[in-house]
GUBADREN-565517 format. One record per atom (N, C-alpha, C, CB): x, y, z; residue in one letter; residue number from 1; atom name. Coordinates in steps of 0.1 Angstrom, whole numbers. Glycine has a CB too. Example, Ala and Ser with C-alpha at 12.3 -4.5 7.8 and 13.67 -1.06 7.14 Angstrom:
2
> c1 / c2 / c3 / resn / resi / name
> 132 / -57 / 78 / A / 1 / N $
> 123 / -45 / 78 / A / 1 / CA $
> 132 / -33 / 78 / A / 1 / C $
> 113 / -45 / 90 / A / 1 / CB $
> 128 / -22 / 71 / S / 2 / N $
> 137 / -11 / 71 / S / 2 / CA $
> 129 / 0 / 79 / S / 2 / C $
> 141 / -6 / 57 / S / 2 / CB $
//
This chain:
68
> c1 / c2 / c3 / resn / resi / name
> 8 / -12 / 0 / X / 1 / N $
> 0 / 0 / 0 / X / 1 / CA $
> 9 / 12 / 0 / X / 1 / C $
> -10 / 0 / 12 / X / 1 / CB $
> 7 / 24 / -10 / X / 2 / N $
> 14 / 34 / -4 / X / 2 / CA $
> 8 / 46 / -2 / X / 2 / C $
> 24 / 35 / -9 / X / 2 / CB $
> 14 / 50 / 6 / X / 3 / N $
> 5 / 62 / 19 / X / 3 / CA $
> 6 / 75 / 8 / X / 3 / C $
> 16 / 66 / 39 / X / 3 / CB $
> -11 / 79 / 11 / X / 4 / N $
> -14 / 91 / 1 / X / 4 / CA $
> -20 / 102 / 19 / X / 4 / C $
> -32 / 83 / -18 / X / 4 / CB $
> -10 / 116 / 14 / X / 5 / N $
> -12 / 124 / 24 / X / 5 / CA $
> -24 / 134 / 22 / X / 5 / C $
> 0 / 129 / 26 / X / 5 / CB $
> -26 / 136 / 37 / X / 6 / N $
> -40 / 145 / 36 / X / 6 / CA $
> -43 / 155 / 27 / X / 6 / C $
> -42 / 151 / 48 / X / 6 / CB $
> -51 / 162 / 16 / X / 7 / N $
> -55 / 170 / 5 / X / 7 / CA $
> -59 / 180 / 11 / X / 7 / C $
> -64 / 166 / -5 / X / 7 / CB $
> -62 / 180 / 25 / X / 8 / N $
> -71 / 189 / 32 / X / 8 / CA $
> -88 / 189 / 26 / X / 8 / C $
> -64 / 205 / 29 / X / 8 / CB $
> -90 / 176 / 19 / X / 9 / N $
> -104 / 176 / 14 / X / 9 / CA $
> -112 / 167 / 22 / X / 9 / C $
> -104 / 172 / 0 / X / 9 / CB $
> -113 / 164 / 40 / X / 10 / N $
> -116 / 159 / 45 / X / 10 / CA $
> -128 / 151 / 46 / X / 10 / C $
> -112 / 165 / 49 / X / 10 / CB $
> -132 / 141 / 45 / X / 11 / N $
> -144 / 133 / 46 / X / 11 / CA $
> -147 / 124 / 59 / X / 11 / C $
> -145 / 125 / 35 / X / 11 / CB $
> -160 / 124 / 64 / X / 12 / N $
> -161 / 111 / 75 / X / 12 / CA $
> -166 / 103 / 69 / X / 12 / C $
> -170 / 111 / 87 / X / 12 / CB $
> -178 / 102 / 60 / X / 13 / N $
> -183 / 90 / 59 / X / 13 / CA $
> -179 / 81 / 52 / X / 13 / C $
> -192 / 91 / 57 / X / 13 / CB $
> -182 / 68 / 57 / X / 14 / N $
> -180 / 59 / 53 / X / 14 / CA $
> -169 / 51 / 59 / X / 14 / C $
> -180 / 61 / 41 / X / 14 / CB $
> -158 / 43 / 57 / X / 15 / N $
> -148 / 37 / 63 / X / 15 / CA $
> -132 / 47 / 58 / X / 15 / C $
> -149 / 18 / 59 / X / 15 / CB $
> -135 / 51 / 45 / X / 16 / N $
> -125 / 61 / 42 / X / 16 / CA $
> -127 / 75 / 36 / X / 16 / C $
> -118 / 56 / 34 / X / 16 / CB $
> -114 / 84 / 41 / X / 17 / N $
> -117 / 98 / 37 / X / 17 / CA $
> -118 / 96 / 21 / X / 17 / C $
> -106 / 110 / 42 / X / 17 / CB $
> -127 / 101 / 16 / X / 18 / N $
> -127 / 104 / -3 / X / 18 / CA $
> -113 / 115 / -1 / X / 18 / C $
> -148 / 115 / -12 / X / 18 / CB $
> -110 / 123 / 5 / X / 19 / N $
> -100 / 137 / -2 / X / 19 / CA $
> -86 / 126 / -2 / X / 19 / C $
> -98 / 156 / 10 / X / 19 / CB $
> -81 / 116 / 5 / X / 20 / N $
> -67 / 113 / 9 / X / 20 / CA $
> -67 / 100 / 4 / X / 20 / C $
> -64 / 113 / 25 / X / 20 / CB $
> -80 / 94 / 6 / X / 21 / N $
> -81 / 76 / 6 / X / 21 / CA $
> -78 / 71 / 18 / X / 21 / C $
> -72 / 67 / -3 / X / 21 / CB $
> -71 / 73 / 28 / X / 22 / N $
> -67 / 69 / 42 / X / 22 / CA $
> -81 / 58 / 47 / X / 22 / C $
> -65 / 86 / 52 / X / 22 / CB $
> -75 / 53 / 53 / X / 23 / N $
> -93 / 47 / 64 / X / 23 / CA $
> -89 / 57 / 77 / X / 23 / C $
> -95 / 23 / 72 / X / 23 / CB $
> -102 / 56 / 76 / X / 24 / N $
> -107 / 67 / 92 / X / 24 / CA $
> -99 / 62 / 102 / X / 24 / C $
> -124 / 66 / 99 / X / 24 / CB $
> -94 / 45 / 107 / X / 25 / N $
> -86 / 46 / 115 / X / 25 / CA $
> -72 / 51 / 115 / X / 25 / C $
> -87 / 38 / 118 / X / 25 / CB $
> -67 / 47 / 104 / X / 26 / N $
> -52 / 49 / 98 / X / 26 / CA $
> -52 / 64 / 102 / X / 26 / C $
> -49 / 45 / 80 / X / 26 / CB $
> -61 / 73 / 97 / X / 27 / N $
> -59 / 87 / 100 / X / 27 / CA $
> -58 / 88 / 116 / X / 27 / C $
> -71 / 97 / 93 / X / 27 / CB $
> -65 / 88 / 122 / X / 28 / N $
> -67 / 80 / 138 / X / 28 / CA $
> -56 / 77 / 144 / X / 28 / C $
> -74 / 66 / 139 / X / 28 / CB $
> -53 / 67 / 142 / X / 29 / N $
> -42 / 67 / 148 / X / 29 / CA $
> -24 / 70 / 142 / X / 29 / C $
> -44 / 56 / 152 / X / 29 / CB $
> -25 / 78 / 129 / X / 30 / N $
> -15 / 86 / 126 / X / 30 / CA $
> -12 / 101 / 138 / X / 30 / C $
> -18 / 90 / 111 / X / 30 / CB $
> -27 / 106 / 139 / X / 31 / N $
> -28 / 113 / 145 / X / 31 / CA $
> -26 / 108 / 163 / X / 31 / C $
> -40 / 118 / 140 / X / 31 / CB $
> -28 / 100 / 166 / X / 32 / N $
> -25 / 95 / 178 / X / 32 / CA $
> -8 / 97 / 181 / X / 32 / C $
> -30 / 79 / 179 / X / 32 / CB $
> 0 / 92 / 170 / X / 33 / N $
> 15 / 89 / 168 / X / 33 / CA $
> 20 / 102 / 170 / X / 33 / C $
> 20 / 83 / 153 / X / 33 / CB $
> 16 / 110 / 162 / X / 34 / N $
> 22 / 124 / 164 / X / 34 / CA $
> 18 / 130 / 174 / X / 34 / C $
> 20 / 133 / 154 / X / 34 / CB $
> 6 / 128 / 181 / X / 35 / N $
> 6 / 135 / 194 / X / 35 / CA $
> 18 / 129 / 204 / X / 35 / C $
> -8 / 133 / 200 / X / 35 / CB $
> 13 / 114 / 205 / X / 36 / N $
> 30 / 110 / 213 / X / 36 / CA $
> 38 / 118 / 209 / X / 36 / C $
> 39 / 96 / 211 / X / 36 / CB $
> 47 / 119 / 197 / X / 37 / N $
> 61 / 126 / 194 / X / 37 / CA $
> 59 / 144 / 201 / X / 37 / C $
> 65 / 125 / 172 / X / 37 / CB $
> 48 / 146 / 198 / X / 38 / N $
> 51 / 157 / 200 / X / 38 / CA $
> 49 / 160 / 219 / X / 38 / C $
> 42 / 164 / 189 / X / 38 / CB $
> 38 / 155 / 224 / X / 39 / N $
> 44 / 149 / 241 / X / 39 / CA $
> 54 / 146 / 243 / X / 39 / C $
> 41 / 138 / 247 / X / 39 / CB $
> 60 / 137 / 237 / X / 40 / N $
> 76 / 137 / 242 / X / 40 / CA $
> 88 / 145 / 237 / X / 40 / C $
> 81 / 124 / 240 / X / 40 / CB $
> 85 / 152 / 225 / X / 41 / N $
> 92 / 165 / 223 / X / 41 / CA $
> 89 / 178 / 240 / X / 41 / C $
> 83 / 172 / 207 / X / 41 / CB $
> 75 / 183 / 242 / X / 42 / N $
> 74 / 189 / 252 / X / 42 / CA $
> 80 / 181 / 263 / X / 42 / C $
> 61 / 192 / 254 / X / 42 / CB $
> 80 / 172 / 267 / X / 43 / N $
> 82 / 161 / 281 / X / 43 / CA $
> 97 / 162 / 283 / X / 43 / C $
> 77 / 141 / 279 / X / 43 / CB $
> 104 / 163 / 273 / X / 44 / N $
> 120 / 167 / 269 / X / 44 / CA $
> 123 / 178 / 272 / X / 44 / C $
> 123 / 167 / 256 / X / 44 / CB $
> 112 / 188 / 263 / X / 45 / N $
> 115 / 204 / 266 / X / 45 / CA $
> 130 / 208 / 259 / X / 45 / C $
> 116 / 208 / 284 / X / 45 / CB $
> 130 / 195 / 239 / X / 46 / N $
> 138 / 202 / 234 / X / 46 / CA $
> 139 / 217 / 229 / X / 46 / C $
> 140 / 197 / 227 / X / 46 / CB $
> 146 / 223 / 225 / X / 47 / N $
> 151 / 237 / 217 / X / 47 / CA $
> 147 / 237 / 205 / X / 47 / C $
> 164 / 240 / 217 / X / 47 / CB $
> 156 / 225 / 204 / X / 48 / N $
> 158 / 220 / 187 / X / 48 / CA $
> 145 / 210 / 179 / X / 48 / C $
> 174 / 208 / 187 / X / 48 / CB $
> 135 / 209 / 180 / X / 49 / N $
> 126 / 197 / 179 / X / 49 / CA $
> 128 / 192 / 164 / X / 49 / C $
> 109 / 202 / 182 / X / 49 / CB $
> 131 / 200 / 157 / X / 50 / N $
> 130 / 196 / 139 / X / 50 / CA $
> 144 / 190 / 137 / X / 50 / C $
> 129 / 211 / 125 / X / 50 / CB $
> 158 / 186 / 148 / X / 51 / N $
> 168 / 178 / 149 / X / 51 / CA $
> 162 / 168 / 153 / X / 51 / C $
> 178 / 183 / 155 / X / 51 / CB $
> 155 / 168 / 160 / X / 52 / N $
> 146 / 155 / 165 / X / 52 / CA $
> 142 / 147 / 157 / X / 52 / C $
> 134 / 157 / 170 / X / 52 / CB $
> 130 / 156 / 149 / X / 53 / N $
> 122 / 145 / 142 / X / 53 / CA $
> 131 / 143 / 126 / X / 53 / C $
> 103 / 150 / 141 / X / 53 / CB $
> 137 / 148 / 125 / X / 54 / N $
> 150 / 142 / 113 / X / 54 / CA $
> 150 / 131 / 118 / X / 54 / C $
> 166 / 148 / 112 / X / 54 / CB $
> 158 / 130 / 126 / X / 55 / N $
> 166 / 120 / 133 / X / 55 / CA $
> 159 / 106 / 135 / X / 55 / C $
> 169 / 125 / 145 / X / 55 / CB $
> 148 / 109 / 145 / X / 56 / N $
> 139 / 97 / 145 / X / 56 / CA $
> 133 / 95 / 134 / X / 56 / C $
> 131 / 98 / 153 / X / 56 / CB $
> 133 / 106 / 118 / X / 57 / N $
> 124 / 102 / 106 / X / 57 / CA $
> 137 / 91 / 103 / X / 57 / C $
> 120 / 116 / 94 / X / 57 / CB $
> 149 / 94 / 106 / X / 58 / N $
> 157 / 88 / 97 / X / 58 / CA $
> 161 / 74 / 102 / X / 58 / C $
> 169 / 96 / 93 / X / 58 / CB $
> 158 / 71 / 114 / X / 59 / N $
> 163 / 59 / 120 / X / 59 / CA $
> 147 / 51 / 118 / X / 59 / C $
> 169 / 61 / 139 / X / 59 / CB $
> 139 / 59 / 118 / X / 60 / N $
> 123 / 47 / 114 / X / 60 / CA $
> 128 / 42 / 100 / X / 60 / C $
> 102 / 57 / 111 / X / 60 / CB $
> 131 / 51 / 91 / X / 61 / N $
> 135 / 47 / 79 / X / 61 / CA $
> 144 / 38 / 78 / X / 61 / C $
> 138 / 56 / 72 / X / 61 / CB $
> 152 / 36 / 83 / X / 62 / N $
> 166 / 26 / 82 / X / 62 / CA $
> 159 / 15 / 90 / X / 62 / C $
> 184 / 33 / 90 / X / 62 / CB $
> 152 / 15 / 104 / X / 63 / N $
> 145 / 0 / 103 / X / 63 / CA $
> 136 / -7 / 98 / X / 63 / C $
> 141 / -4 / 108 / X / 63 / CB $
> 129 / 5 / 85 / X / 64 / N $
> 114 / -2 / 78 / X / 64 / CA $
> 126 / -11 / 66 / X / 64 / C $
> 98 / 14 / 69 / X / 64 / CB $
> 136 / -2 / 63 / X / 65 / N $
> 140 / -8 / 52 / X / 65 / CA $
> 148 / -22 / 52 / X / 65 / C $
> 146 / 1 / 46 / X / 65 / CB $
> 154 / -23 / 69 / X / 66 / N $
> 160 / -38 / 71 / X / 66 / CA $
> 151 / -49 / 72 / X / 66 / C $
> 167 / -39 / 84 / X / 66 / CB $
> 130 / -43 / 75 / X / 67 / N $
> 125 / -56 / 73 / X / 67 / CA $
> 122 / -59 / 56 / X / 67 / C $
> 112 / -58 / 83 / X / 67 / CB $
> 126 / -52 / 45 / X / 68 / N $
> 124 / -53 / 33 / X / 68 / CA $
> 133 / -65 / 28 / X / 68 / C $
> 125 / -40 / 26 / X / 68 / CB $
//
């Protein structure tokens, strides 16, 4: 599957948004994910937060691709 990002053309009904294609949960709990990161950005009380999420973008990336 590959991930098609929000259009800002939001929809509820049904099981998926029509503007993104996402399912309602996937959006759900994407939105869950980033609230953590961003709690534990505050819970940290980095300076730097966009060195952060590089970082952790880039190490999620280097383990999705060791299970390929």
């Amino acid at each position: 599957m590959k991930y098609s990002p929000c259009i800002d053309k939001c929809t509820s009904e049904g099981t998926h948004c029509e503007g993104c294609g996402r399912s309602h949960q996937e959006i759900t709990d994407t939105k869950k994910l980033v609230k953590a990161v961003v709690d534990f950005i505050q819970q940290q009380d980095y300076d730097n937060p966009e060195e952060f999420v590089a970082k952790i973008s880039h190490s999620i990336l280097k383990r999705v691709q060791k299970l390929d």
